[in-house]
N, C-alpha and C positions, 0 to 999 in steps of 0.2 A: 752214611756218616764218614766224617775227613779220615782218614788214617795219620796216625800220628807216630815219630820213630819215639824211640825210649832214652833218649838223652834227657838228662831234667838237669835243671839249673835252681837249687836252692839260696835264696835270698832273704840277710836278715839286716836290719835297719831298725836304731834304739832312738828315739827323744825320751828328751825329758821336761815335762813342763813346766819347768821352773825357766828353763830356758826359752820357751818357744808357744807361740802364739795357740791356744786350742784351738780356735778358727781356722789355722794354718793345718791342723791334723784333722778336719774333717771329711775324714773321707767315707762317711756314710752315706754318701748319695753317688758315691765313683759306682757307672754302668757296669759293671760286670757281665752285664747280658752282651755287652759286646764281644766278649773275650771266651776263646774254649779252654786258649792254652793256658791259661794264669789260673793261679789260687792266692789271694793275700787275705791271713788271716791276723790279726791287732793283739797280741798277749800283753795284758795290763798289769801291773802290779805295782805296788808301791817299794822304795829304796830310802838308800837315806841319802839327801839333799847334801849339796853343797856346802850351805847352812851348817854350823856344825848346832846338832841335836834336832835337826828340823826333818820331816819327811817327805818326798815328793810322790809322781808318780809316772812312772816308765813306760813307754807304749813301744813295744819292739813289731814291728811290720816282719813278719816271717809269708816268703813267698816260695811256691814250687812253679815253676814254668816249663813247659815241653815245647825244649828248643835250645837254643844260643844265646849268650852275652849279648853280640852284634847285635841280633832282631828284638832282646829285651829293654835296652837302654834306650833307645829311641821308642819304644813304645810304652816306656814308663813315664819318660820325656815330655810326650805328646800329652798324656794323659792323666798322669797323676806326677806332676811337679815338684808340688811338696814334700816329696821322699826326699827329693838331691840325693837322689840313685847314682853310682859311678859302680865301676867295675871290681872294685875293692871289699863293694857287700856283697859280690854274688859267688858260688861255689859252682863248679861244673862235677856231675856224676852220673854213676845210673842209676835206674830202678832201684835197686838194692841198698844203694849208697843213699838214695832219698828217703827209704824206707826208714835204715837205721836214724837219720836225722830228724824225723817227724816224731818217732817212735819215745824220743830221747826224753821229753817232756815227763811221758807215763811213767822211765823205767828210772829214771833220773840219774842218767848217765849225759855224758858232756855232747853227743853228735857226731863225736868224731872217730868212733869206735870202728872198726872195721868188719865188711858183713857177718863174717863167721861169731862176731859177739850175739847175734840175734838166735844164736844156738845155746848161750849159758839161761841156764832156766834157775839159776839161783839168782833170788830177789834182791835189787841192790836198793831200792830205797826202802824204808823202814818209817814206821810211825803207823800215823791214821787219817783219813781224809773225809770230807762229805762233800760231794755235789751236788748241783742243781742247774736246771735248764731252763732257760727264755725263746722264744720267736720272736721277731720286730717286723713290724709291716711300715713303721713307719720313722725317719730320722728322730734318734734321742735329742731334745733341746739341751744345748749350752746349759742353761740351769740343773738341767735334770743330770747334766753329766758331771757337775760339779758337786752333785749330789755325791755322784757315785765315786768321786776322789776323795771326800770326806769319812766316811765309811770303809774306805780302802786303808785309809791311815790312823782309822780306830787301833789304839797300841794294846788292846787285849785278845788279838789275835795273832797267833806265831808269821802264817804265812797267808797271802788269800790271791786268787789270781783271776782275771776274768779273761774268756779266750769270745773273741769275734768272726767270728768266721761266715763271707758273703754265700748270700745264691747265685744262682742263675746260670748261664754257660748251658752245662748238659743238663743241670738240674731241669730246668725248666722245658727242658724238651722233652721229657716223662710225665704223661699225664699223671694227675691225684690218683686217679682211679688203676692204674695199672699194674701198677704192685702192693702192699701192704703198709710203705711209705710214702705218706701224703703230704707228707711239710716240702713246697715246691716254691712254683711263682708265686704264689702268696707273700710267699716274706723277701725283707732284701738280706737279713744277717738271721745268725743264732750265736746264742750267747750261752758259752759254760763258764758257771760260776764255780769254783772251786775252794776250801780252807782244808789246810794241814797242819799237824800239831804232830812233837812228836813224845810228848812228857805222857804218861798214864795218868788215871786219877778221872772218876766219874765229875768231879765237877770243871776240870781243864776240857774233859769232852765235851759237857756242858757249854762251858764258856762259849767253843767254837763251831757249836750246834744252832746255840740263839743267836751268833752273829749272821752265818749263811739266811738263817729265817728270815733275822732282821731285813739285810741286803737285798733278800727274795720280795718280803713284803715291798720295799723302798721300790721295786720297778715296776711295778703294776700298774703304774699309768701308762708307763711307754712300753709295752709289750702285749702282743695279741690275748684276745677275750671271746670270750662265748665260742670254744672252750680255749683256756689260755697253755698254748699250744708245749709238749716238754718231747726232748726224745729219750729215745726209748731206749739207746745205750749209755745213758746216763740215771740209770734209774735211782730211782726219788721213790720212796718211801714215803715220804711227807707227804704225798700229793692224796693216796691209799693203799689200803691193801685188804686184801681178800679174807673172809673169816673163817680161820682154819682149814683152810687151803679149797673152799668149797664157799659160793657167793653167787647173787643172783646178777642178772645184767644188768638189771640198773644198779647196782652198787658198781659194778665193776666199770662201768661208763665214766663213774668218777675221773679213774684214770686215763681207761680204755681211749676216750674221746679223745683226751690231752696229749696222746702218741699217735694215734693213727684216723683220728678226725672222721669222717663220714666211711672208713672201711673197716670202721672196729665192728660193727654189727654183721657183716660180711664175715670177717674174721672166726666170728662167733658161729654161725650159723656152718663154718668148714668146720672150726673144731669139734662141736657138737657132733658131726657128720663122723669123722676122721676119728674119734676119741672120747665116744659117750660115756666111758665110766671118768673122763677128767682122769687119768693115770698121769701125765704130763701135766705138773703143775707147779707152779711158786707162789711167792707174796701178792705180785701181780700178772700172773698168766689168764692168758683168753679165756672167761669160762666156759662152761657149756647151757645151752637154754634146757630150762624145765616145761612140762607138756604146758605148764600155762602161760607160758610166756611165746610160744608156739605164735 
């Protein structure tokens, strides 16, 4: 494997579509299997337009590269044009300094914190959230993505944001089968759906429970199937959960399959081994087989 130094170059880049061609942003089918050193991932969300009272929607290209400005802009150039990359979106730093800025999103602090803030263990953002998780195997149609700007600007939800993030590079040079995580060359993207509110009140939760659902439902054409694939640091509840902390494997396949695909019975069959009274357990933890299921 290449050796790579620890210099990283963080890169962010906003349209707005009110202004700019969707066809011009598609960048769902850019190779990445070419690339080790790059990561660009699409944070969606909707703003308010230009328009006054109108709303659009924002697509900010957040990139991590290992390496230089110099070897990035030419090979953003070449390759994905439609950014109109210049040296004004990119930031030079280290590991540490990439860290803080990736991290920013969760803690919801601005990026520009310096390392020793990843030592304050008091929580800066505040409210409540729900996610949810897609795989794509195959480019979302123009229609279908105009879907998903309509639902974005449903005005009964506070905040809602979808994160895209490609495969391939090193991914794909880890077989399914190697470790415990199988979501690979299989897909070209994954998709976190995200809503945040910060008011209390069971029926505001509500509100911005059945919108995620909604949204969830709304992608099921264009997202993998048989089993329709989620990960597993995103956990979803929605999908199932175990009965009173004890579940057979086929109920628990429900989930099981949808995070670790053809190694979840694998999985099982270590737990069982590793931990037969099931002592290690949550909502959706591994279970263990019963002698009939042997």
């Amino acid at each position: 494997m290449q050796k790579f130094d620890f210099q990283k170059l963080i890169v962010s880049r906003c349209f707005y579509l009110e202004k700019i061609s969707e066809t011009k942003l598609d960048s769902q089918n850019f190779d990445f299997q070419k690339f080790e050193r790059i990561m660009i991932r699409v944070d969606i969300t909707r703003v308010n337009s230009s328009q006054h009272g109108k709303l659009t929607i924002q697509a900010s290209f957040v990139s991590l590269f290992l390496g230089g400005v110099e070897k990035l802009i030419p090979l953003m150039q070449n390759n994905l044009p439609e950014l109109g990359l210049d040296r004004n979106d990119c930031k030079e730093t280290s590991w540490i300094g990439s860290a803080v800025f990736t991290n920013a999103v969760l803690i919801g602090s601005s990026g520009n914190e310096p390392p020793e803030s990843m030592l304050n263990q008091t929580q800066i953002r505040s409210g409540y959230f729900k996610a949810k998780s897609d795989y794509v195997k195959q480019p979302i149609p123009i229609e279908g993505l105009r879907g998903l700007w309509r639902l974005l600007c449903d005005a009964k939800v506070e905040y809602a944001q979808l994160q895209l993030a490609p495969y391939g590079g090193i991914m794909n040079e880890i077989s399914e089968s190697e470790i415990a995580f199988s979501h690979r060359s299989q897909y070209i993207f994954h998709i976190h759906y995200s809503v945040i509110w910060q008011e209390e009140g069971d029926e505001i939760a509500q509100r911005h429970m059945d919108w995620i659902r909604r949204l969830y439902k709304y992608m099921e054409p264009y997202v993998s199937n048989s089993p329709r694939a989620a990960y597993i640091n995103y956990r979803d509840l929605d999908i199932g959960v175990n009965n009173n902390d004890f579940t057979s494997y086929t109920h628990a396949s429900i989930w099981g399959l949808k995070y670790f695909n053809n190694n979840f019975k694998r999985l099982v069959r270590v737990k069982t081994k590793v931990d037969p009274e099931n002592f290690f357990r949550n909502e959706q933890s591994i279970p263990i087989l019963s002698i009939e299921e042997y």
